[in-house]
N, C-alpha and C positions, 0 to 999 in steps of 0.2 A: 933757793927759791923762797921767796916772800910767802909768810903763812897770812892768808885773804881770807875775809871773816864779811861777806856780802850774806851766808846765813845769816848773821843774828839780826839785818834788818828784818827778816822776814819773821823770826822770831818776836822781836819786840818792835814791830811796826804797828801803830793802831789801826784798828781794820777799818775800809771804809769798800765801798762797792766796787764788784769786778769789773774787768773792764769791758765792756760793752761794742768799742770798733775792733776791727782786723787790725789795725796797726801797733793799740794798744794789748791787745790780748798777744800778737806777735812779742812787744814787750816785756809783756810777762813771762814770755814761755820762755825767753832768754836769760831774765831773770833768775827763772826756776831753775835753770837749766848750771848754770853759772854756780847759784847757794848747792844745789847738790854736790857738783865738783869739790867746791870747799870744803863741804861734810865730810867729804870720802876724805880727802887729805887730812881732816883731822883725825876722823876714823883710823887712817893709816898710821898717820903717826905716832897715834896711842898705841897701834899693837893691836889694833880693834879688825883684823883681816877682813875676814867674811862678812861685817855687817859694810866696812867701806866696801868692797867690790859691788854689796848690794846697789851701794848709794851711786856708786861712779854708774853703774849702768842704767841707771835713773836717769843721769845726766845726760849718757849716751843716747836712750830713747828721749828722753827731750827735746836732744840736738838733732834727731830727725824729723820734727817737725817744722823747724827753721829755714829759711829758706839760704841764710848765710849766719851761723853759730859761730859763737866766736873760736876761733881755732887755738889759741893756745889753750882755752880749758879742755876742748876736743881731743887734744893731743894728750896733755896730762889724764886725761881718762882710760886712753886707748893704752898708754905706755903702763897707768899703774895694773890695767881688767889684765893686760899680757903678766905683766911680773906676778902679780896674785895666781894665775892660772898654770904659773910654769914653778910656782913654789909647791901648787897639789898636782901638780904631775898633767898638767892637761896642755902638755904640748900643741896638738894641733891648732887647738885655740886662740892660744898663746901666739903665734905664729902666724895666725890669721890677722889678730888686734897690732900685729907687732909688722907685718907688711903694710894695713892701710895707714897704719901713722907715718912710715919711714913713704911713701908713694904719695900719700894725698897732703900731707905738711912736711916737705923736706927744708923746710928753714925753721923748725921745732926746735926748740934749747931739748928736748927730749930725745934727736936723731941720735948724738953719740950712744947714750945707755941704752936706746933702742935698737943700735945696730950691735953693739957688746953682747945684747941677751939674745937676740936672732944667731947671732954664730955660735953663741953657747948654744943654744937648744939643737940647733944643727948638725954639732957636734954627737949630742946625746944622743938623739934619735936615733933608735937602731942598734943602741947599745946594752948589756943587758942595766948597765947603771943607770940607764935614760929614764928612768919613769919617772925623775922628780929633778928639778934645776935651781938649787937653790939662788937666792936672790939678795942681796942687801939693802936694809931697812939706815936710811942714816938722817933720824933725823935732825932737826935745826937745834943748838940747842945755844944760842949768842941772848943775852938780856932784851933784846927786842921781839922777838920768837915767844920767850918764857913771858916775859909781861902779855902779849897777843895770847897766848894760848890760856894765860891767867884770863883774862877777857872776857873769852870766848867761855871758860866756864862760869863764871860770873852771871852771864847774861841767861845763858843754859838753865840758871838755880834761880832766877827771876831776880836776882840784886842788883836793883836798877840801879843806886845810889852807888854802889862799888865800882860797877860800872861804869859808870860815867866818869869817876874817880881815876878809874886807869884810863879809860882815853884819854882824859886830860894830862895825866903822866907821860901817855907814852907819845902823845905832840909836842909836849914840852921837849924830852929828851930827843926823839927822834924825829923831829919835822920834816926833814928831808928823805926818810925811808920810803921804799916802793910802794907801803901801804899803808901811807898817812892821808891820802884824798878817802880811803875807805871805811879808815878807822873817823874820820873827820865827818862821812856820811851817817856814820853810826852814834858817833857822841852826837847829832842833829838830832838822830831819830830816838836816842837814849831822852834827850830832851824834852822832845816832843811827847814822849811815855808819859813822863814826870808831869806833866801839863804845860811845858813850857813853851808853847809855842813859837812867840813872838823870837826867843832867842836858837831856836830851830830854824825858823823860816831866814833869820839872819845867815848863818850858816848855810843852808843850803844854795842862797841865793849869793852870797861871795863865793860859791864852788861853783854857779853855774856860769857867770862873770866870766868865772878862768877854763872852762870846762869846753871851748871851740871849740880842740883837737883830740876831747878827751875823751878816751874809751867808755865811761864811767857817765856820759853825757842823759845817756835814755835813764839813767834810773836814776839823778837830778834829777832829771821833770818829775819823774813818776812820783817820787815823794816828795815832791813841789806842788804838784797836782792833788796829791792828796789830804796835804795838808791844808791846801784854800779850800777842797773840798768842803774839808772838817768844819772849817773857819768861817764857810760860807760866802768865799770873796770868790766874784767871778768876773 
């Protein structure tokens, strides 16, 4: 699974006013909802448990405000609140997070290890050994992952310059990776940090060019819009 870094726009995004219609506040909350996901992932992967569980169910409560959230972060949320819940022993939980995933997104890259850890817990339950199911933690760990997650601390410790630095590395080397349009939205908005706008605005406006079918579409505008905001072009 590609490690997705839609947090650090929101991190190093210059702020400019909320948004004011139903459609763009909907935007946002998708947004929000989406950077949380990520955190927990990251959170997870560190080995950071309890504060990602915090964070996925952030995302979880987000995505009930939505009136259609995007379902694969939905899913990765639902799959890790189960694995976290059934590593402290709280099966029913576990179980509960672990049926609405496998019933309300059964075309999940998350179904296999979803339906794995529901017969494990099933198993336990009832057993005097049951009160805890352990779980495997595996994370990424290939030169693309390790640059991203360099990244993603980078931006965390406010080094914009570094930052920008590894995006540029890791489009170079990895162009064609599942999270190079993200990493791509991000070296935009690293830019736009730096004051760079005009070479910001280039960027996000050749991703909206390619952007017809892409998932990635609302939050192009959003930091398109915010940056003419800025710039005062309307």
């Amino acid at each position: 699974m590609s490690f997705l870094i839609f947090f650090l726009l929101l991190l190093s995004a210059p702020s400019f006013s909320a948004p004011q219609k139903k459609e763009d506040a909907s935007h946002w909350k998708e947004f929000t909802m989406e950077a949380y996901s990520q955190l927990g992932e990251f959170l997870f992967q560190e080995k950071s448990y309890e504060p990602a569980k915090n964070v996925y169910q952030e995302s979880l409560h987000t995505s009930t405000q939505l009136l259609e959230p995007t379902q694969s972060w939905v899913a990765l949320d639902l799959y890790r609140v189960a694995q976290l819940d059934a590593q402290q022993g709280r099966l029913q939980d576990a179980e509960k997070h672990l049926d609405i995933l496998i019933h309300r997104y059964p075309s999940s890259q998350w179904i296999p290890p979803a339906k794995e850890l529901l017969n494990l817990i099933r198993k336990k339950v009832g057993t005097e050994e049951g009160k805890k199911v352990p779980t495997q933690n595996m994370p990424l760990e290939d030169e693309s992952f390790l640059i991203l997650q360099h990244l993603w601390l980078t931006v965390m410790q406010s080094q914009w310059a570094e930052a920008l630095q590894l995006s540029n590395q890791f489009l170079e080397k990895y162009f064609q990776h599942p999270a190079s349009q993200e990493v791509r939205l991000l070296q935009a908005t690293l830019l736009w940090k730096q004051g760079q706008s005009d070479s910001a605005q280039k960027i996000l406006e050749g991703l909206w060019e390619q952007s017809k079918n892409s998932e990635f579409r609302n939050k192009i505008l959003y930091l398109l819009g915010g940056l003419f905001w800025e710039k005062g072009a309307f």
